[in-house]
BAFI-3210 file (N, C-alpha, C; in Angstrom, 3 decimals, decimal comma, padded with zeros to 6 digits):
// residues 131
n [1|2|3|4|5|6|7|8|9|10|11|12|13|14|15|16|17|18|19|20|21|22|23|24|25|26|27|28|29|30|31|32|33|34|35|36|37|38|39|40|41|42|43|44|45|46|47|48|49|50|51|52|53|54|55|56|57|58|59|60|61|62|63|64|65|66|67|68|69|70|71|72|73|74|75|76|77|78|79|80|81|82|83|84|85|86|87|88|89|90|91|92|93|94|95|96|97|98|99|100|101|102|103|104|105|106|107|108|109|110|111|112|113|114|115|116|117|118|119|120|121|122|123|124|125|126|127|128|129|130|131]
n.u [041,405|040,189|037,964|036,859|033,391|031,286|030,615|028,606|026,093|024,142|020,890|018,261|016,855|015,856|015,077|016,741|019,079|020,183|019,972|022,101|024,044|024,321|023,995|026,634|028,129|028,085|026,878|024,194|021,303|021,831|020,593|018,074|016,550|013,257|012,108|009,972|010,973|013,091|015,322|017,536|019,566|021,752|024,184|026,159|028,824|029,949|032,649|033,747|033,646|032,683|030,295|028,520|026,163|022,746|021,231|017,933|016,130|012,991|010,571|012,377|013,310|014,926|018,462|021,478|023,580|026,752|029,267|032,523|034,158|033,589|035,433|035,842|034,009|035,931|036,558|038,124|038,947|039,415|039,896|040,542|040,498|037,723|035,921|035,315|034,310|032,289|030,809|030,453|028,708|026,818|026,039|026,506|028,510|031,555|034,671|037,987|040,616|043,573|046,299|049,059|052,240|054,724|058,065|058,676|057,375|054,299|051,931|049,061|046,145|043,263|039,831|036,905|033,288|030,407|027,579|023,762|023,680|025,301|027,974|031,336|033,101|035,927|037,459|039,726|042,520|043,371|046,186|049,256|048,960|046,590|044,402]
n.v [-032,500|-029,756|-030,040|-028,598|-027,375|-026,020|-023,190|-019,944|-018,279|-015,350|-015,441|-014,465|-015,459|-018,526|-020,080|-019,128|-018,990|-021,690|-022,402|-021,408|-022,334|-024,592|-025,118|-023,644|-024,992|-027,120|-028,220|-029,872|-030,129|-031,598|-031,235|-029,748|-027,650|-026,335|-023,520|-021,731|-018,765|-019,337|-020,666|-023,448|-024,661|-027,258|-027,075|-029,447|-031,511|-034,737|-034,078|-033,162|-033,365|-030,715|-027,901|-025,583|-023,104|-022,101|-019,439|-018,794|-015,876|-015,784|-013,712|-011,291|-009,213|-007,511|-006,685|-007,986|-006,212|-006,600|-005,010|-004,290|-006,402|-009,353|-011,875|-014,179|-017,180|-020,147|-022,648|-025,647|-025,919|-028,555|-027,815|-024,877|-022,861|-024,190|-024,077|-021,415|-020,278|-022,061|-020,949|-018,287|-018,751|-019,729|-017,146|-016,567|-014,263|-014,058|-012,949|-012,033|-014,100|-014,387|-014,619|-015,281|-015,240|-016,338|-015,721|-016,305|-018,883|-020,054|-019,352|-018,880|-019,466|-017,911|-017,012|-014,647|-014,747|-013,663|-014,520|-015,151|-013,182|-011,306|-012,422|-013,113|-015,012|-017,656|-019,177|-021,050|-022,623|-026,386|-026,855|-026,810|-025,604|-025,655|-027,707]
n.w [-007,008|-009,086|-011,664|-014,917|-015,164|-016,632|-018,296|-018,348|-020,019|-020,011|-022,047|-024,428|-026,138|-025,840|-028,487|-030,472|-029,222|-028,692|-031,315|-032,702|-031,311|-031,802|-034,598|-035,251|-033,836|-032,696|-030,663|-028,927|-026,822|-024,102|-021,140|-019,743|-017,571|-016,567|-014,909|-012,461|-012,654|-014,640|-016,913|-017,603|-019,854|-020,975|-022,799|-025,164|-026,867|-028,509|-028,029|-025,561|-022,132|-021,008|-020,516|-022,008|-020,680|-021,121|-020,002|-019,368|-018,437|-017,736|-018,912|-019,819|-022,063|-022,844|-024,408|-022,572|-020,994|-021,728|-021,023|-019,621|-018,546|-019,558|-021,130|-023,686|-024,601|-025,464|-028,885|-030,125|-033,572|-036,737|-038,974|-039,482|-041,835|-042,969|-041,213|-040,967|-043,379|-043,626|-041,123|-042,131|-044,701|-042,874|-042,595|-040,308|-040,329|-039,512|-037,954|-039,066|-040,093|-037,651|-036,554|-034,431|-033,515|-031,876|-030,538|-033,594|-033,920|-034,605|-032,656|-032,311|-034,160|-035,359|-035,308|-034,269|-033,336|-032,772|-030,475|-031,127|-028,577|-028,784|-027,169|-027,367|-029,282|-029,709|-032,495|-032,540|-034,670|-034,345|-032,178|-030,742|-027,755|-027,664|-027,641]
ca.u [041,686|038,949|037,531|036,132|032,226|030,435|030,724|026,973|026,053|022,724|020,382|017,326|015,975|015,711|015,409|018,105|020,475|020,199|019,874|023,433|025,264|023,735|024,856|027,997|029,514|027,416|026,279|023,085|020,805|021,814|019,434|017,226|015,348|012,786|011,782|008,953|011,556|013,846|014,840|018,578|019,811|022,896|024,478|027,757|028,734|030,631|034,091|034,420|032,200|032,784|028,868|027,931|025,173|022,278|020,046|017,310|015,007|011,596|010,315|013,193|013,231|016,261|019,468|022,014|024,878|027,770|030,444|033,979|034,599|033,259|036,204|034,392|034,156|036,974|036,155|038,984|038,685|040,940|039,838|039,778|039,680|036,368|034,923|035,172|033,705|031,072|029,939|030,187|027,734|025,504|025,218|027,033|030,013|032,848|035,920|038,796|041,686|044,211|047,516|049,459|053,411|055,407|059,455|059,093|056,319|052,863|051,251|047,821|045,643|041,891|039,066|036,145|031,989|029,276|026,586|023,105|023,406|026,585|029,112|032,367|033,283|037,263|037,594|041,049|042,798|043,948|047,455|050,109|048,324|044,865|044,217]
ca.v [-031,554|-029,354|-029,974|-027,516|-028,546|-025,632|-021,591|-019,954|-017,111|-015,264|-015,186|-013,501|-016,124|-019,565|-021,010|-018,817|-019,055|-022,805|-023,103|-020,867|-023,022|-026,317|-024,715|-023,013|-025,217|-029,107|-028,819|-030,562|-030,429|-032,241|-031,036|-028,674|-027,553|-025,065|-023,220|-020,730|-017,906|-019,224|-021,721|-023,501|-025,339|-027,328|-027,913|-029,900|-032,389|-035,391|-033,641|-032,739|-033,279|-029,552|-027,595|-024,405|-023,318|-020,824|-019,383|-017,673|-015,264|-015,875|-012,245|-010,456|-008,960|-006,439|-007,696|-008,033|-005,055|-007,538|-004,532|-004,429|-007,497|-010,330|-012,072|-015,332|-018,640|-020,795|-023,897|-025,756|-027,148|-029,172|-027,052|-023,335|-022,558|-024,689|-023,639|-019,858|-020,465|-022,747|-019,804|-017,214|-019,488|-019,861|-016,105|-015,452|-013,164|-014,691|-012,099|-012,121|-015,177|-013,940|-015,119|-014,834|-015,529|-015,868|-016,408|-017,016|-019,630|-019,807|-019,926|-019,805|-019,316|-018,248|-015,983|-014,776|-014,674|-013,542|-015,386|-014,096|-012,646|-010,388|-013,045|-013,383|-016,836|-017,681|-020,285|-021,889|-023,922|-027,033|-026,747|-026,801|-025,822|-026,000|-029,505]
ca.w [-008,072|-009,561|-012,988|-015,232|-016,592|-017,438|-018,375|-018,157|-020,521|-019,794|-023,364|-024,448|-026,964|-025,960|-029,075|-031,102|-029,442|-028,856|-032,499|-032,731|-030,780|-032,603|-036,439|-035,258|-032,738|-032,902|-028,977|-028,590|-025,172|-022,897|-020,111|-020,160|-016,338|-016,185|-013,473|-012,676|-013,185|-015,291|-017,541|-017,561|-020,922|-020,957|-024,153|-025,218|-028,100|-028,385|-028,174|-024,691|-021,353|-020,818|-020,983|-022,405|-019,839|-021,526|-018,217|-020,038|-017,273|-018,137|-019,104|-019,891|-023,280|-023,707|-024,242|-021,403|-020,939|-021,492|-019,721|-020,352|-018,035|-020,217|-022,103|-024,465|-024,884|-026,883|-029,585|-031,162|-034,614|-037,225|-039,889|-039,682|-042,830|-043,478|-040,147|-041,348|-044,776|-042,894|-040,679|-043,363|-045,137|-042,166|-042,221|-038,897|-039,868|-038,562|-038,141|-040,054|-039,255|-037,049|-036,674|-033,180|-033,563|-030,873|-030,546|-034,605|-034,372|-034,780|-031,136|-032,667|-035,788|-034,948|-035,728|-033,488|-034,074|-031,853|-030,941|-030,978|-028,107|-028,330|-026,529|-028,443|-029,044|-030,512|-032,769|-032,822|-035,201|-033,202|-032,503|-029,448|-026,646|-028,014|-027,951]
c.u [040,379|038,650|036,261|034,517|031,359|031,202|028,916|026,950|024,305|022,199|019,038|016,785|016,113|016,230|016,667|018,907|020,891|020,597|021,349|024,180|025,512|024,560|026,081|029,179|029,196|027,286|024,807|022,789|021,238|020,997|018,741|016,183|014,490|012,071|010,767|009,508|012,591|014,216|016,824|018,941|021,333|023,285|026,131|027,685|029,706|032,640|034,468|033,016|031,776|031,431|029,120|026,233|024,277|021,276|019,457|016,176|014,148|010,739|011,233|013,391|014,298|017,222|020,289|023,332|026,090|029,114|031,710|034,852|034,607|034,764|035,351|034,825|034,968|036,243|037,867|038,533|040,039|040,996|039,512|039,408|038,059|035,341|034,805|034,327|032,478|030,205|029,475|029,043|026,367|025,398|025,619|028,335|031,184|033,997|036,925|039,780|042,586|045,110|048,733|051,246|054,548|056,984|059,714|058,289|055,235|052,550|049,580|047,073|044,189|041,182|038,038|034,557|031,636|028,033|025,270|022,558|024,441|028,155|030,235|032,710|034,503|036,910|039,102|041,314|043,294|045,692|048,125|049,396|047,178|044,239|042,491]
c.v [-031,099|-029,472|-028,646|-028,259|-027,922|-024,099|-021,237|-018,588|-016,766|-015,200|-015,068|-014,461|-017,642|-020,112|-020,777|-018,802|-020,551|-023,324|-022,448|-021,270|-024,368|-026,269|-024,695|-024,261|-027,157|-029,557|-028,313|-029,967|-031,078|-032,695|-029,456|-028,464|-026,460|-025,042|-022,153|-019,335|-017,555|-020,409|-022,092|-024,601|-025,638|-027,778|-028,540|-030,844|-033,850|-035,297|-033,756|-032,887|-031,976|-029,309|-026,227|-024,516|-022,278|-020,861|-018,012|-017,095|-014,926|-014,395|-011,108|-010,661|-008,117|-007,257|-007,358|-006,668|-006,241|-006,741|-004,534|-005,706|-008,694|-010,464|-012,560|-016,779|-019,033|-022,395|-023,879|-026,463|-028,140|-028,460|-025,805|-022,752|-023,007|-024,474|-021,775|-019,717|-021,224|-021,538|-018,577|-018,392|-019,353|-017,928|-015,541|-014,534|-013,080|-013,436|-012,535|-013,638|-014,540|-014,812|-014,847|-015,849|-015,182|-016,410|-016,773|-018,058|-019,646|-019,807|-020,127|-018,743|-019,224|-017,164|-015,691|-014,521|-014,379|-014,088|-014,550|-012,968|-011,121|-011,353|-013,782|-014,608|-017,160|-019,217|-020,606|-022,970|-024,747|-027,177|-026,385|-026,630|-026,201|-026,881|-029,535]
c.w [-008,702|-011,094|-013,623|-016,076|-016,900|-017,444|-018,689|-018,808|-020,488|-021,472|-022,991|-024,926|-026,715|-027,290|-030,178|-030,757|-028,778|-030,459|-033,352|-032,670|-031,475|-033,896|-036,246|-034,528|-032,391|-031,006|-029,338|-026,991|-025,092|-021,529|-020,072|-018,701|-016,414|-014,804|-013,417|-012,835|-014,402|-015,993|-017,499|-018,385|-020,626|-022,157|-024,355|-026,287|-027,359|-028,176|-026,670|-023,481|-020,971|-021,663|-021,210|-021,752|-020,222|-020,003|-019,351|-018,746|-018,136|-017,645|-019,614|-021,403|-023,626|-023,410|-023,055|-021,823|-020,595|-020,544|-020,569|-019,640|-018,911|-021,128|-023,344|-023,864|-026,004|-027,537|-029,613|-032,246|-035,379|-038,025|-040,113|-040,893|-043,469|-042,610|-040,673|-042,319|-044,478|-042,333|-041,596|-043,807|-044,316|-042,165|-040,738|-038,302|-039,138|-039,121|-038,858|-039,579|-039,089|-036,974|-035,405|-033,337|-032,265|-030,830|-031,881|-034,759|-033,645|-032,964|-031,035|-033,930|-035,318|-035,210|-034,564|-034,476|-032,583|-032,080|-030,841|-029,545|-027,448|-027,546|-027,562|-028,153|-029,906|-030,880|-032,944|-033,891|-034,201|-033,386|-031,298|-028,460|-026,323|-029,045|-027,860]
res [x|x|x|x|x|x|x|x|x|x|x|x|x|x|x|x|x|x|x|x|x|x|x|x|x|x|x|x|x|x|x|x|x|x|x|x|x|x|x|x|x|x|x|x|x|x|x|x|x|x|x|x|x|x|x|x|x|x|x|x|x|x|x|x|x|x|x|x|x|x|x|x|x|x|x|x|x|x|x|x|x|x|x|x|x|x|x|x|x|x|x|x|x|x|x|x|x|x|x|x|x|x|x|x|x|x|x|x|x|x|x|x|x|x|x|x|x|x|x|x|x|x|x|x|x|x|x|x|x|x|x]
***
């Protein structure tokens, strides 16, 4: 059976948007390889072995054309309301909280943010499916 253990988003800034994921979301390095073209950061926390993979190309200064393909990346928390009011705080404009009802009950409760590099990222409250 296949397990899932990373998603890989290209970024422009090494250390911002390391230091994005650290504030917003509490993934640490893990590993970190560089290479003479490129550099490949893995980050993740104590929640889940699942990695967030930054691949920064060594020279490249404009940002990436994300497209109309790109969905995001999902968190869950316990506390949306204090994770919203957390990011607002840090300064990174978290969208409004959304509310998704299906059949008459809730199916999920969540807001989105971008990180600094344009990639939308949903936060979830934790709840039925999103454990």
């Amino acid at each position: 059976m296949a397990k899932a253990v990373h998603a890989m988003v290209r970024v422009v800034e090494e250390t911002r948007s390391v230091a994005f994921y650290r504030d917003a979301f509490g993934l640490e390095i893990a590993d970190r390889f560089d290479f003479d073209d490129f550099t490949l950061i893995y980050l993740r926390n104590g929640e889940a072995d699942f990695e967030v993979e930054l691949t920064v190309n060594k020279g490249r200064t404009e940002p990436y054309a994300l497209g109309d393909g790109y969905g995001h990346l999902a968190f869950v928390v316990e506390d949306l309301d204090a994770e919203h009011a957390r990011l607002a705080g840090l300064g990174l404009a978290p969208r409004k909280i959304v509310e998704f009802n299906r059949d008459g009950s809730l199916l999920a409760r969540f807001f989105f943010v971008e990180d600094p590099d344009g990639y939308r990222i949903e936060v979830l409250q934790r709840h039925g499916r999103y454990r």
